[in-house]
N, C-alpha and C positions, 0 to 999 in steps of 0.2 A: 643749636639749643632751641627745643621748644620754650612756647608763649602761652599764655591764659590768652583767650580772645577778647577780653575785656576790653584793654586798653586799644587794639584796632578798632575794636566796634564803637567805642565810644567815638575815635578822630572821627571814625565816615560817616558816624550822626553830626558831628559838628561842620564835617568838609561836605556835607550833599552827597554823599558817594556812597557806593555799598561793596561790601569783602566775599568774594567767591567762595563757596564750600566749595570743594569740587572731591567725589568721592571718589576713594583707592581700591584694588581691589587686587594688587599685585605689585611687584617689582617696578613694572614696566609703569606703571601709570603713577606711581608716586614719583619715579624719577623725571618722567613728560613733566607733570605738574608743578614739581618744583622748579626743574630746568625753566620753565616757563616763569613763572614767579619772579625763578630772580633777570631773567633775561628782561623782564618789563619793570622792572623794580616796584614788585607790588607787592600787599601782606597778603597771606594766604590760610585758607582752614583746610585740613584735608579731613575729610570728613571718611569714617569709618564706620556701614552696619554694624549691626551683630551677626547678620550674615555671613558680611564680608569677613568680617573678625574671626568667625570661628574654619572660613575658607582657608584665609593665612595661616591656618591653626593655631590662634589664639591671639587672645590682645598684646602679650607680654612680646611674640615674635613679631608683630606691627609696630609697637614701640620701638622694638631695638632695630627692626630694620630702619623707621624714618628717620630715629636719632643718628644713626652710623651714618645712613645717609647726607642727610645737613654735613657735617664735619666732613665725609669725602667727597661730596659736589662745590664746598667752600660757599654754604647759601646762607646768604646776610640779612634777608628777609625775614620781618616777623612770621612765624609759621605755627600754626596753631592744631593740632593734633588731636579731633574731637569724634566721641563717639554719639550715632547718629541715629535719631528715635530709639533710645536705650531702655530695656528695661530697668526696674530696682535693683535686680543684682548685676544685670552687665553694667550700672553705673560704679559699680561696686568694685566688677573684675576693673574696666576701665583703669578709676582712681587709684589700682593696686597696681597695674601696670606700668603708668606712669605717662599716662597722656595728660594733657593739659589741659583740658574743658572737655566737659561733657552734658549731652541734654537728655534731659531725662522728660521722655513721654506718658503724662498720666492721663493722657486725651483722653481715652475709654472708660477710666476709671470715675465713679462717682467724683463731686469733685472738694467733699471732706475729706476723701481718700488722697487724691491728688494733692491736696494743699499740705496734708500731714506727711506725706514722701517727699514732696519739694522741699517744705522747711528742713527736715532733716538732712536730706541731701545738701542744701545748700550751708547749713552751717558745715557739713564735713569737708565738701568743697572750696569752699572760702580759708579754714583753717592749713590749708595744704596750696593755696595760693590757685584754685583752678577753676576757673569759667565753666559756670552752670548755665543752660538751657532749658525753658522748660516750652510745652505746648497745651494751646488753649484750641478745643474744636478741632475736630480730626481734617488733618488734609486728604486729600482724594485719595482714589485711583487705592495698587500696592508697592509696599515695599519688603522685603522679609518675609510676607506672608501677612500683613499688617494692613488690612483694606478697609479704607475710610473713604464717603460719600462725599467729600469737601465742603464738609460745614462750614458755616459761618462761625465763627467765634462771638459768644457774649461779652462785648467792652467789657462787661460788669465784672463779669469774672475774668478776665482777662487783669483785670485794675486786682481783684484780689490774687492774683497767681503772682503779680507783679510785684505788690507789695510784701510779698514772703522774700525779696531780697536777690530776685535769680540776675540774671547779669544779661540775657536778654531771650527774647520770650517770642515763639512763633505764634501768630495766631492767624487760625484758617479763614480766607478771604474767597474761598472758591477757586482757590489752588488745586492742583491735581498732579498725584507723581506718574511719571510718566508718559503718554502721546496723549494730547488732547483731542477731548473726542468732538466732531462736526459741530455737534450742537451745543457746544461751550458758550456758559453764558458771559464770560471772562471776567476781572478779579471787581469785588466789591469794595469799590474806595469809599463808600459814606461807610462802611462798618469799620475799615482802615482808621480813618479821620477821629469815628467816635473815639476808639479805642487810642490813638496818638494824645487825644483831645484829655484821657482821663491818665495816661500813665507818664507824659512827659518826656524827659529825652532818653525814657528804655529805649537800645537799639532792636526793631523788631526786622525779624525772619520769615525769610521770602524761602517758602519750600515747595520744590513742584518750577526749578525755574525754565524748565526746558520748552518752548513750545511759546515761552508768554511772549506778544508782540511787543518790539522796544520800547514804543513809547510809554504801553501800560508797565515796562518795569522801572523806565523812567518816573513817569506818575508816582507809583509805589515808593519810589527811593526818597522824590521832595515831601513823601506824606512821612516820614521815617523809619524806612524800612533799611536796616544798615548791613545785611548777609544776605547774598541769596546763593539757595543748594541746586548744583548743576552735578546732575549725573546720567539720565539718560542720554543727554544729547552727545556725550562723551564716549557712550556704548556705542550710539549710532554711528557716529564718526569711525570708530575703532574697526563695528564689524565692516562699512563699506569697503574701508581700506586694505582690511586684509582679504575681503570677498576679490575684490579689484585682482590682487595681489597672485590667488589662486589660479581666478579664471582667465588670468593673463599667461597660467605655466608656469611664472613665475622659482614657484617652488621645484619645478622639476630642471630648472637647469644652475652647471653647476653644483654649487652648496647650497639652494633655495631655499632648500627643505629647512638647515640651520634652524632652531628658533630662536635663533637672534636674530636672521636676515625674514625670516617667515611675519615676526612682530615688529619688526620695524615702520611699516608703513601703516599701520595700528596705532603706534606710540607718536610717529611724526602727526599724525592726525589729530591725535588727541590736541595736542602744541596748537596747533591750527584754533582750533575751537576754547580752548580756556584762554587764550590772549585773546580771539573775539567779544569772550565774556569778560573780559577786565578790562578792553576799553570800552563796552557796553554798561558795567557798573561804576567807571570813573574811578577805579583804583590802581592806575599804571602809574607810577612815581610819587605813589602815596607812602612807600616802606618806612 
């Protein structure tokens, strides 16, 4: 059964710890991800583009795959099933779907624009019992096609985005998705601080986690950061393995070729790297 992410984010504001997005993008990576979750007894968000979403061909077939799933893996972990920098209407398709939190990105957007699609958002969310997200300040890098310079977030608006009722709120600290580049100035804890300082115990989101040195996500987590989104490190891991995999022959003896035997050391990898990042954000035996 999925969870609204509320209730986990709120413990790992109160336990110092923070919850793994960790994004899906197939069969194979949902079931690494969860297999892992419950193996460490930790809660979990799978986090879904709209990329990814309309890859799986659609949100309705991601729903019913991760739901079947839970029920035939026996997984007892909270698990939170959220769509990831969403537009207005993929929050829309999302909530139709049947996933259980969703964030909705009005970064770009003026930000009376933004405040007027959150509120709305968030009452329809709430009435259907499901974990809103929103974001203040665009994070780096791309995702989707979605490229932002890693602004800083205004506390200020960040406190008004906050008080529209969302359930917890990214705001850009000089985060960046995907590889950080040389000249990385790394993450702005005084803009952190202000912003912890005026919105109180909202759990906020760490997006862009791949790349950040532990200690600064440690820093990040005691300043109240309670999610943080791991996805390219998951790519990285997936393609070595199966690189490994090829240029070993691998696939050419035997059944190699299989794609089940071809994706497997993809999928074992992935396992590798989300248990690094849950004993890294303090959420192994927190379920």
């Amino acid at each position: 059964m999925l969870v609204s992410a509320t209730e986990m984010l709120k413990k790992a504001v109160a336990g110092k710890y923070a919850v793994g997005q960790f994004n899906i993008n197939n069969l194979e990576w949902t079931k690494a991800i969860l297999q892992t979750a419950q193996e460490n007894n930790s809660p979990v968000i799978l986090g879904v583009s709209e990329g990814a979403g309309k890859y799986m061909t659609g949100f309705k077939t991601v729903a019913a795959m991760v739901k079947a799933m839970i029920g035939e893996l026996n997984i007892t972990v909270p698990v939170a099933l959220h769509l990831d920098h969403g537009t207005y209407e993929g929050c829309y398709k999302c909530i139709d779907a049947g996933f259980s939190s969703v964030m909705f990105d009005g970064s770009h957007l003026p930000i009376e624009e933004n405040i007027a699609k959150t509120s709305e958002l968030v009452e329809v969310c709430h009435k259907k019992g499901i974990s809103i997200e929103a974001e203040v300040g665009s994070i780096g890098g791309e995702e989707d096609g979605v490229v932002g310079a890693g602004e800083i977030a205004d506390p200020e608006e960040c406190k008004k985005i906050a008080d529209l009722g969302v359930d917890f709120l990214a705001a850009g600290i000089g985060n960046i998705h995907g590889k950080y580049p040389e000249n990385w100035k790394g993450l702005d804890f005084d803009a952190l601080a202000k912003t912890k300082e005026l919105i109180g115990d909202l759990p906020l989101v760490l997006h862009g986690g791949t790349g950040i040195p532990a200690d600064m996500i440690q820093t990040a987590i005691s300043l109240g950061v309670a999610k943080i989104n791991v996805n390219t490190e998951c790519q990285l891991y997936f393609q070595e393995a199966t690189r490994k995999y090829i240029e070993e022959g691998k696939d050419l003896q035997g059944k190699g070729f299989d794609p089940r035997k071809l994706l497997a050391p993809g999928t074992e990898a992935i396992k590798v790297i989300v248990k690094e990042k849950m004993e890294l954000f303090g959420s192994i035996d927190k379920a």
